[in-house]
Structures are given as C-alpha cells and as structure tokens.
The first five atom37 places (N, CA, C, CB, O) and aatype in JSON, in Angstrom:
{
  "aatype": [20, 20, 20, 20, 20, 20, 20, 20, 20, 20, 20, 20, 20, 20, 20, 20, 20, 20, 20, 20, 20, 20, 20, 20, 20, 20, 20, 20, 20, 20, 20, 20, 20, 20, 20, 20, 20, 20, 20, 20, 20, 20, 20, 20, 20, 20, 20, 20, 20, 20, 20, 20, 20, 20, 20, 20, 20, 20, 20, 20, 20, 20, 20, 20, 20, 20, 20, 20, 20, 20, 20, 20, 20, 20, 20, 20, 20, 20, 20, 20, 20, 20, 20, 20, 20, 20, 20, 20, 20, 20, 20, 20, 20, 20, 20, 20, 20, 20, 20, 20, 20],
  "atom_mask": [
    [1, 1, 1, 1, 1],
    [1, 1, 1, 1, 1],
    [1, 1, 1, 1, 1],
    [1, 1, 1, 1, 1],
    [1, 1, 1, 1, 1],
    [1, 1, 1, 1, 1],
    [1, 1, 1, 1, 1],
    [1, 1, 1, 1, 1],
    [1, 1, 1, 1, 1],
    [1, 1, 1, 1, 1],
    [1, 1, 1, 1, 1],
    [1, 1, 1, 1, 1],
    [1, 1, 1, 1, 1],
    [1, 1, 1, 1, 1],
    [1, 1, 1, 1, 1],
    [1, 1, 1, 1, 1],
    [1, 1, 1, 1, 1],
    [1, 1, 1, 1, 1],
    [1, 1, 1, 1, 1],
    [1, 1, 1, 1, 1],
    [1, 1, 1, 1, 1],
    [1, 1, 1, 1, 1],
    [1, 1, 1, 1, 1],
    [1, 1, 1, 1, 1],
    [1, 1, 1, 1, 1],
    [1, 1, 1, 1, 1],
    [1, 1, 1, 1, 1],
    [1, 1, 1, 1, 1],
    [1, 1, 1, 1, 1],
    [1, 1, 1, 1, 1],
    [1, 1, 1, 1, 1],
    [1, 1, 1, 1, 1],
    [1, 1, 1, 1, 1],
    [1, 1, 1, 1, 1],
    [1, 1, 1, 1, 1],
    [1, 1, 1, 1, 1],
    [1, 1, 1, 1, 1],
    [1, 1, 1, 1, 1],
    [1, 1, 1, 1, 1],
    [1, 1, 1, 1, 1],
    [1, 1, 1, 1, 1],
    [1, 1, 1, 1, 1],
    [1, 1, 1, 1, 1],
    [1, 1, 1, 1, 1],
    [1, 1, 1, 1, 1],
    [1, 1, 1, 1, 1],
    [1, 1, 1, 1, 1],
    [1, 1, 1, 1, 1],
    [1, 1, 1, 1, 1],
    [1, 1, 1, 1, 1],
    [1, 1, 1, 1, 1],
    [1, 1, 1, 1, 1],
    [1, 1, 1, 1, 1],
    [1, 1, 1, 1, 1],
    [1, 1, 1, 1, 1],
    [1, 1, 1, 1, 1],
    [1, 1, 1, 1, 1],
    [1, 1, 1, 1, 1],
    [1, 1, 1, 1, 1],
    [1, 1, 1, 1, 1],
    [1, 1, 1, 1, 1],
    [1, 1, 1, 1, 1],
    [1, 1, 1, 1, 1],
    [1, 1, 1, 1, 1],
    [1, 1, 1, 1, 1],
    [1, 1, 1, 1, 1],
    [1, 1, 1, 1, 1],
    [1, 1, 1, 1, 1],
    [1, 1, 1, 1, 1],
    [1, 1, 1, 1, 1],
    [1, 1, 1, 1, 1],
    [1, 1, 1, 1, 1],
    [1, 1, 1, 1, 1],
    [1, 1, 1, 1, 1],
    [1, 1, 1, 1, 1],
    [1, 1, 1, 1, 1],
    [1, 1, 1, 1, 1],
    [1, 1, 1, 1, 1],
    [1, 1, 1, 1, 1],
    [1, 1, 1, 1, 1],
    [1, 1, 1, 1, 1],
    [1, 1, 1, 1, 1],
    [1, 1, 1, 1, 1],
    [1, 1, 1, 1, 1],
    [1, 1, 1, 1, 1],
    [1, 1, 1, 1, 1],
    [1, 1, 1, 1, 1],
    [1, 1, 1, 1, 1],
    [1, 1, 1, 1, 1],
    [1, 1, 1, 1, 1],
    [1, 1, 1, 1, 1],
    [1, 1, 1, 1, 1],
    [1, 1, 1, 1, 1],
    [1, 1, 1, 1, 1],
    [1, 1, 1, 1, 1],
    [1, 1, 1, 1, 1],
    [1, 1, 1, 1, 1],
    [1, 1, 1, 1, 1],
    [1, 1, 1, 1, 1],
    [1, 1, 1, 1, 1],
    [1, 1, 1, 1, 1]
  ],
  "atom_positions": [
    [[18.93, -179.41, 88.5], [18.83, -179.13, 89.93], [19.67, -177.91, 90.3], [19.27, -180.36, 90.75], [19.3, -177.18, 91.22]],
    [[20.54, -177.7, 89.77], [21.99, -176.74, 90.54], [21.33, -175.34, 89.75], [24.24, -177.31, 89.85], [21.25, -174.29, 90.4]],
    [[20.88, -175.38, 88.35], [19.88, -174.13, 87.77], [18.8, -174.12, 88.34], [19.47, -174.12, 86.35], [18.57, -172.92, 88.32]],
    [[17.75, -174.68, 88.94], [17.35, -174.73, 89.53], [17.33, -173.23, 90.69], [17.68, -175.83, 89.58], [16.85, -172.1, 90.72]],
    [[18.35, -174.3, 91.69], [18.52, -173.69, 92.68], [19.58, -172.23, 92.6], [18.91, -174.75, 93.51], [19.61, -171.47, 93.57]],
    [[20.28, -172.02, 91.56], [20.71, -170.82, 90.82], [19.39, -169.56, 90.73], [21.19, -171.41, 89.22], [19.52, -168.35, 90.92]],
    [[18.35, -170.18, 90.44], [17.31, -169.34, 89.71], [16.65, -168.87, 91.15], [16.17, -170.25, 88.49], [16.6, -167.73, 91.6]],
    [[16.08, -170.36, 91.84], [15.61, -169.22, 93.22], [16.45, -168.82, 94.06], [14.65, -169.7, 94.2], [15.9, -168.4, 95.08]],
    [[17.42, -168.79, 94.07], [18.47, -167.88, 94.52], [18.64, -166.65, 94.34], [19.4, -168.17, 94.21], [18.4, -165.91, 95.29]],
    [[19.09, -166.08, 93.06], [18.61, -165.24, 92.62], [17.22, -164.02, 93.09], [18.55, -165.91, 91.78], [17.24, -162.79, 93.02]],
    [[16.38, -164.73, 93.44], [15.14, -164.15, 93.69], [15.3, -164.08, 95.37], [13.79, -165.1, 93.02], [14.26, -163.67, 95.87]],
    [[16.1, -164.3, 96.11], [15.97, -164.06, 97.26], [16.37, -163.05, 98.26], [16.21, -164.8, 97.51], [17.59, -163.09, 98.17]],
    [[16.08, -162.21, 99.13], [16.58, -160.99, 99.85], [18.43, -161.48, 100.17], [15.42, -160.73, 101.56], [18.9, -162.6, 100.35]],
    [[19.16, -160.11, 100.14], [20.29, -159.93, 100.59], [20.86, -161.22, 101.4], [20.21, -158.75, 101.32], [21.36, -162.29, 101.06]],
    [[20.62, -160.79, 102.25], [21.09, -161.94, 103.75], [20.64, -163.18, 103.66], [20.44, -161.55, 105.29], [21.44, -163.92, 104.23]],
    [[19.34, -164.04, 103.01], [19.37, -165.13, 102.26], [20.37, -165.53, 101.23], [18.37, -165.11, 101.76], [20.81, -166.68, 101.29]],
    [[20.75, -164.78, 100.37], [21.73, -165.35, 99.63], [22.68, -165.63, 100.09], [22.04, -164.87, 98.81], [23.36, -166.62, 99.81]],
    [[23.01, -164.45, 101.23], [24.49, -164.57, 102.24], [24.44, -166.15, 102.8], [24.46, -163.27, 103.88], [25.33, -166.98, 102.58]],
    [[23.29, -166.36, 103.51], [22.95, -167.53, 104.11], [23.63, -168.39, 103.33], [21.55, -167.81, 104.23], [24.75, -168.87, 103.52]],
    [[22.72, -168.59, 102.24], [23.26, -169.67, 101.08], [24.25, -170.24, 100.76], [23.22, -169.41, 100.15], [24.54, -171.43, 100.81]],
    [[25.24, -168.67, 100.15], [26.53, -169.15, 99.3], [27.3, -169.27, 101.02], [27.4, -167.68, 97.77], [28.06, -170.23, 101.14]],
    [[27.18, -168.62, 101.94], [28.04, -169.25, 103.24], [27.79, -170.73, 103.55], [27.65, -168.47, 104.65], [28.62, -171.33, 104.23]],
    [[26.59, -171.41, 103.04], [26.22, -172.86, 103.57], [27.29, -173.5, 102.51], [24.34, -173.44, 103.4], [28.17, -174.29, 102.82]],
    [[27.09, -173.12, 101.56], [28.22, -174.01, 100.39], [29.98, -173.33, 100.47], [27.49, -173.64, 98.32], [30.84, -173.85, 99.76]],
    [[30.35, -172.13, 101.44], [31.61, -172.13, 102.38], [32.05, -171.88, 100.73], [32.21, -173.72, 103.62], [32.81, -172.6, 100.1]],
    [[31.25, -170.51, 100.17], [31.68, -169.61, 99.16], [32.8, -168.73, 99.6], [30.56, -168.8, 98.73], [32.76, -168.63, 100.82]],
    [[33.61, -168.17, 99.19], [34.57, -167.05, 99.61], [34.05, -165.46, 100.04], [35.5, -166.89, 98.39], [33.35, -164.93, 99.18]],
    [[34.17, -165.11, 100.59], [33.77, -163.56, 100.96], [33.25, -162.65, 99.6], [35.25, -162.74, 101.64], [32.17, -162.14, 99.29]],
    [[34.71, -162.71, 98.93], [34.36, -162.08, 97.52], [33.24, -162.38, 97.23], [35.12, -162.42, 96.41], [32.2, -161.77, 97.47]],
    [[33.5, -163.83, 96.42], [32.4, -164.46, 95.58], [31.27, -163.73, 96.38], [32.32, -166.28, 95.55], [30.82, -162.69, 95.89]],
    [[30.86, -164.1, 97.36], [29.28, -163.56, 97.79], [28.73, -162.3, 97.28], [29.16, -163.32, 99.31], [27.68, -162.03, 96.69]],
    [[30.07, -161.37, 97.78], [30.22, -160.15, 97.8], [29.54, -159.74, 96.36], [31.69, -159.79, 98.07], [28.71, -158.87, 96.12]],
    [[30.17, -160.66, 95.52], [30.13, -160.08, 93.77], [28.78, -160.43, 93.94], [31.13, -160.93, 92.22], [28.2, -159.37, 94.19]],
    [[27.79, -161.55, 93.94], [26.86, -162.06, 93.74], [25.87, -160.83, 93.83], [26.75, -163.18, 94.53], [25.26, -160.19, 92.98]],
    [[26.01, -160.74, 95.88], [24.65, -159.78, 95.93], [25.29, -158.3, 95.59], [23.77, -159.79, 97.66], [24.89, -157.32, 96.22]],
    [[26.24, -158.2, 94.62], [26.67, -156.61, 94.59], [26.9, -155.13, 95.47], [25.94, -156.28, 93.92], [26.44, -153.99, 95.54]],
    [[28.11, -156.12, 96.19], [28.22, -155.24, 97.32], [29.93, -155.44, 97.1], [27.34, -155.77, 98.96], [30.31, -156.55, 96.73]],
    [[31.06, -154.23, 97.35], [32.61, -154.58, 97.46], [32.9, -155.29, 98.96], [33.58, -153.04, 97.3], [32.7, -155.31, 100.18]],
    [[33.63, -155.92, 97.66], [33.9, -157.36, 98.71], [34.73, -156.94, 100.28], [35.18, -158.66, 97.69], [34.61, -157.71, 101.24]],
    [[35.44, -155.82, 100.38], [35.97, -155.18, 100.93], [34.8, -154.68, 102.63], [36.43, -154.18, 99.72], [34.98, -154.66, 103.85]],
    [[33.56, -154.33, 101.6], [32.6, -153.67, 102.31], [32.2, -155.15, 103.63], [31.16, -153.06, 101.03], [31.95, -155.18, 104.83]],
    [[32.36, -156.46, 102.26], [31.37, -157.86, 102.86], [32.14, -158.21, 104.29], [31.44, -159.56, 101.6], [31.65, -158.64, 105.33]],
    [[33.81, -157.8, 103.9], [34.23, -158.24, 104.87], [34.5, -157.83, 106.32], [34.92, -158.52, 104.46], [34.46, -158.51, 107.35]],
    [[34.85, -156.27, 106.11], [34.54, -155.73, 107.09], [32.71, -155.93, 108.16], [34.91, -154.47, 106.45], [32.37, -156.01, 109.34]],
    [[32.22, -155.94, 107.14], [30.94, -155.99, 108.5], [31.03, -157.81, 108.93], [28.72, -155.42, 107.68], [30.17, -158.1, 109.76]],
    [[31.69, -158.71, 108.6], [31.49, -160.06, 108.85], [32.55, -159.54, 110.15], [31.89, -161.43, 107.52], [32.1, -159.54, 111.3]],
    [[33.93, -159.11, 109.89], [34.88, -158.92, 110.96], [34.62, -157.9, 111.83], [36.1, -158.71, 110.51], [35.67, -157.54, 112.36]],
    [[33.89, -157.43, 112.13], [33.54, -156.24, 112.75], [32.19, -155.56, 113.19], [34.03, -155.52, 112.07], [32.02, -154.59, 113.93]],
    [[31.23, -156.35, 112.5], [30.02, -156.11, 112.98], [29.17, -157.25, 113.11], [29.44, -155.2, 112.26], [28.25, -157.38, 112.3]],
    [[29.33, -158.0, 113.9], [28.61, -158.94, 113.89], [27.19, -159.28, 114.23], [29.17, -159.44, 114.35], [26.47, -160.28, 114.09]],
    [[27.01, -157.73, 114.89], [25.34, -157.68, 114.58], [24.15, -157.49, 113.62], [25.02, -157.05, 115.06], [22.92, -157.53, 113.66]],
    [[25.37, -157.22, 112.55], [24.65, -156.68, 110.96], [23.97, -157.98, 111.03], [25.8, -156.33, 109.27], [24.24, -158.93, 111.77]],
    [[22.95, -157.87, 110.04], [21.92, -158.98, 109.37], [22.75, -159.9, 108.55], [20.72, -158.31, 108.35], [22.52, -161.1, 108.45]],
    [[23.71, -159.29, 107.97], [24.51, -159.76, 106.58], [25.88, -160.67, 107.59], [25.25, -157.96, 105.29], [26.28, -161.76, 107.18]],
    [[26.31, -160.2, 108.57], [27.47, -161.31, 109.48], [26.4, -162.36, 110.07], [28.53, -160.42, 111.07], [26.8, -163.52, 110.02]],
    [[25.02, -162.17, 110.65], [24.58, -162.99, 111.18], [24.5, -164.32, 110.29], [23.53, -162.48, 111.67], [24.93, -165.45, 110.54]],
    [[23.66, -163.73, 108.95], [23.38, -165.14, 107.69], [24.41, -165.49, 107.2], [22.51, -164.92, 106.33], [24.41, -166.44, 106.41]],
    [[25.78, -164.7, 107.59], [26.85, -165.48, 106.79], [27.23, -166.84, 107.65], [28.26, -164.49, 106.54], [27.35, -167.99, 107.24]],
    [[27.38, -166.3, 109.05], [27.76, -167.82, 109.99], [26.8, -168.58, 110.36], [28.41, -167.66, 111.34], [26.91, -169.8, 110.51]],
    [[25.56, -167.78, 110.58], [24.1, -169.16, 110.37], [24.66, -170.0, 109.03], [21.99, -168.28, 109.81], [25.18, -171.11, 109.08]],
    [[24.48, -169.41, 108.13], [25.17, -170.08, 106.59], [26.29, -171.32, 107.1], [26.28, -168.58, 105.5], [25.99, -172.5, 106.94]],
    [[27.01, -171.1, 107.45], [28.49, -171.32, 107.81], [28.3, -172.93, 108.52], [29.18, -169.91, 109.05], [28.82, -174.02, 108.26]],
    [[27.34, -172.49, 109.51], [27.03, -173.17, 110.73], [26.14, -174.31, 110.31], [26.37, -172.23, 111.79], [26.14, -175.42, 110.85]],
    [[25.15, -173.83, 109.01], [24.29, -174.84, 108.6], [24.98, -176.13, 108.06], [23.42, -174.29, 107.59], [24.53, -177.26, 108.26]],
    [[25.87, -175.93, 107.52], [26.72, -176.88, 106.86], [27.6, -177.53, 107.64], [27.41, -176.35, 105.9], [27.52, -178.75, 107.53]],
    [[28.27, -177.21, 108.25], [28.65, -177.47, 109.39], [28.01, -178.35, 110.6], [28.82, -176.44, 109.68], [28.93, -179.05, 111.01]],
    [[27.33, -178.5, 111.03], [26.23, -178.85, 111.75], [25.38, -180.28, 110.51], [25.22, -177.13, 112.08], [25.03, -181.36, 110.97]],
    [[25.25, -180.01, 109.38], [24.97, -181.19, 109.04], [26.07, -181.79, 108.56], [24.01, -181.25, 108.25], [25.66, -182.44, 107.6]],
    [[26.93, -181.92, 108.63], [28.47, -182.77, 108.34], [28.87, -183.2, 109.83], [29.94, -181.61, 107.57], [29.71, -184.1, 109.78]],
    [[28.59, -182.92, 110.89], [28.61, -183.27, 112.09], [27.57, -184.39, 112.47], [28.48, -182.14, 112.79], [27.78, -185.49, 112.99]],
    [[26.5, -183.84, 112.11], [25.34, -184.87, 112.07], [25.93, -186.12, 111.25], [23.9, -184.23, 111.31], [26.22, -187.06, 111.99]],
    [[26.2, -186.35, 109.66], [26.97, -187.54, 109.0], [28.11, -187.84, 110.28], [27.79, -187.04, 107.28], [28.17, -189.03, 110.59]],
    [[28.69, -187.24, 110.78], [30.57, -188.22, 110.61], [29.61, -188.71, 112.43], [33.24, -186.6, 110.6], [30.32, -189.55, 112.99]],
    [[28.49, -188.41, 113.2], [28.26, -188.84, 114.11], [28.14, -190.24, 113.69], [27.36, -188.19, 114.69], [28.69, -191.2, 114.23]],
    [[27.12, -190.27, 112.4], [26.25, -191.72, 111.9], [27.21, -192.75, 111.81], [25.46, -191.67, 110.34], [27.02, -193.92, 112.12]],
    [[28.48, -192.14, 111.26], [29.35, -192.82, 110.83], [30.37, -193.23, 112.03], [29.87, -192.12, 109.74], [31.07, -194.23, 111.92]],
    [[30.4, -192.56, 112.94], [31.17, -192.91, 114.28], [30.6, -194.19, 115.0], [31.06, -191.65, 115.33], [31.27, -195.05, 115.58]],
    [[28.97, -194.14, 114.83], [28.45, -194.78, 115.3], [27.77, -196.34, 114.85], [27.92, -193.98, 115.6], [27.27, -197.28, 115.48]],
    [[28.07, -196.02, 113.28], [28.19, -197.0, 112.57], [29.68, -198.02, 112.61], [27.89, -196.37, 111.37], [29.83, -199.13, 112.1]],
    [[30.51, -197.35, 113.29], [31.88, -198.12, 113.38], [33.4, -197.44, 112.74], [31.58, -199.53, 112.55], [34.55, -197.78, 113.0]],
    [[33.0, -196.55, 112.0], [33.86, -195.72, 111.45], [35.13, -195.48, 111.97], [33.34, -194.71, 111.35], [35.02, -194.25, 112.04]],
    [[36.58, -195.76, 112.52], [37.51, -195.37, 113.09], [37.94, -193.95, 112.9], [38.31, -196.17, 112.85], [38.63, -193.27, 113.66]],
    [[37.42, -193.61, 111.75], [38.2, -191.96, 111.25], [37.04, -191.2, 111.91], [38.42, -191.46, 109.15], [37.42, -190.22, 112.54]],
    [[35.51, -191.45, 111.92], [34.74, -190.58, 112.26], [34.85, -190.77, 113.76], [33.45, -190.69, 111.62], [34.94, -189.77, 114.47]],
    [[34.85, -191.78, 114.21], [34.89, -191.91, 115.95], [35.86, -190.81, 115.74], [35.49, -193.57, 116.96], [35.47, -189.7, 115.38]],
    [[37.49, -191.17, 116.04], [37.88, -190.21, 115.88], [37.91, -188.79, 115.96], [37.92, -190.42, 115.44], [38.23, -188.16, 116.97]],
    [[37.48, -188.18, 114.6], [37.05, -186.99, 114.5], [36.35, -186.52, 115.66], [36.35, -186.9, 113.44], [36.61, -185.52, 116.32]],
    [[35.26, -187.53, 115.87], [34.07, -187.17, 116.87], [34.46, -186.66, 118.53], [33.14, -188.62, 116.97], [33.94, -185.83, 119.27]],
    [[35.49, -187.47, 118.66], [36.16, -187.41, 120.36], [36.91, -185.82, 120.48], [37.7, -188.93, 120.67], [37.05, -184.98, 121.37]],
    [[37.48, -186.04, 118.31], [38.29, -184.08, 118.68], [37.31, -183.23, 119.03], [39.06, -183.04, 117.17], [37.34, -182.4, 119.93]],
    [[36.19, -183.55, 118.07], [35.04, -182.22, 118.36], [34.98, -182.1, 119.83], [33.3, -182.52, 117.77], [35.17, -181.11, 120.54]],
    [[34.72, -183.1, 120.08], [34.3, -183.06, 121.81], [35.43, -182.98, 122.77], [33.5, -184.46, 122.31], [35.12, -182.99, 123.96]],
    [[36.66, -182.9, 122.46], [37.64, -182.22, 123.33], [37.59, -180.94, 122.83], [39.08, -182.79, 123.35], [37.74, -180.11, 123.73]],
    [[37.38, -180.3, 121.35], [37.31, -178.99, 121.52], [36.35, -178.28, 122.68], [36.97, -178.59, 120.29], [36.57, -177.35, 123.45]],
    [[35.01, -179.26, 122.43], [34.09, -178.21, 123.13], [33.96, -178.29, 124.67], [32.65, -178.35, 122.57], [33.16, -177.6, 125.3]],
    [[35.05, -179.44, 125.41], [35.07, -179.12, 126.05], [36.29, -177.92, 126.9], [34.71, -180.02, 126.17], [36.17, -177.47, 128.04]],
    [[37.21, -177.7, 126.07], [37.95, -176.81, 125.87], [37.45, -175.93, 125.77], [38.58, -176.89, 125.17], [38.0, -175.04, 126.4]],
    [[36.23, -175.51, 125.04], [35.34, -174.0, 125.26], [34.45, -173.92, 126.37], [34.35, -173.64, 124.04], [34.03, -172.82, 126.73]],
    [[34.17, -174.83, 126.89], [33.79, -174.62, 127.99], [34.29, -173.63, 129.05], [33.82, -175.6, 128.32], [33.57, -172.92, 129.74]],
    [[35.91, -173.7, 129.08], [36.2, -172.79, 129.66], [37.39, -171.4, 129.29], [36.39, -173.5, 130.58], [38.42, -170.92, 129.76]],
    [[36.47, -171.18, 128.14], [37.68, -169.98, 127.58], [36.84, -168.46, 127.71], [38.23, -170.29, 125.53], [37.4, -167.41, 127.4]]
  ]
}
C-alpha cells in the first residue's frame, strides 16, 4: 500500500505532491527535496506568498489532515470520550476567539 501510494505520487503535478506530503505534516525540506526545488526557495513562498499554487496545496495539505482528525476526536467526544470532549470545547474556544481577531 505505502509503494503503492509512493509510485502514484511520484507521477503527480508539483502542487499535488505539495498537497500530499503537507497532508502527512512532512517538513518543508523534505517536500522541498522530493519535488526538487531548495528548500529555502519552498519556504519562502509558503511564508510570503501565499498566493503561489505551491503555499495554497501546502495548507489545503495541512488542513486536510487536520480537518479529518477533528472529524475522529468529534466521534469520540461524542461517543463519551473525556479527553476528546475536552479537546473539542478548546477547539471551540479557539474559534471563538477568532471570531474576533
């Protein structure tokens, strides 16, 4: 499975891979080396250009994973979980904290 998904990886445009190794919350470098770009280069446009194609798929990436680990610790809040309730009430004092920043 993991060669597999190594192999069509491989075969996929720039900013897909970005997508990718950001969903599995790869390091800047690492990416960087993958699709052969200095890592230097990866990071500056993630910090600084966030309209590039390549910052957008890194935090879509980012976000995908993210967003389904939110989805679990909900199931689990709601299944009875004390640590995920929990968790769940911080998320939701963060966001309501962004509400107004």
């Amino acid at each position: 499975m993991s060669e597999q998904f190594f192999d069509n990886l491989s075969k996929l445009d720039k900013d897909q891979k970005v997508f990718e190794l950001a969903a599995l919350f790869m390091k800047v470098p690492d990416i960087a080396y993958f699709i052969g770009m200095p890592p230097e280069e990866l990071a500056t446009i993630i910090k600084l250009h966030p309209e590039n194609e390549l910052a957008i798929a890194y935090h879509r990436g980012q976000q995908k994973t993210v967003i389904m680990l939110r989805f679990d610790c909900r199931r689990f809040a709601v299944s009875g979980s004390p640590d995920a309730n929990k968790e769940m009430l911080q998320h939701l004092a963060e966001q309501k904290h962004s509400e107004h920043a």
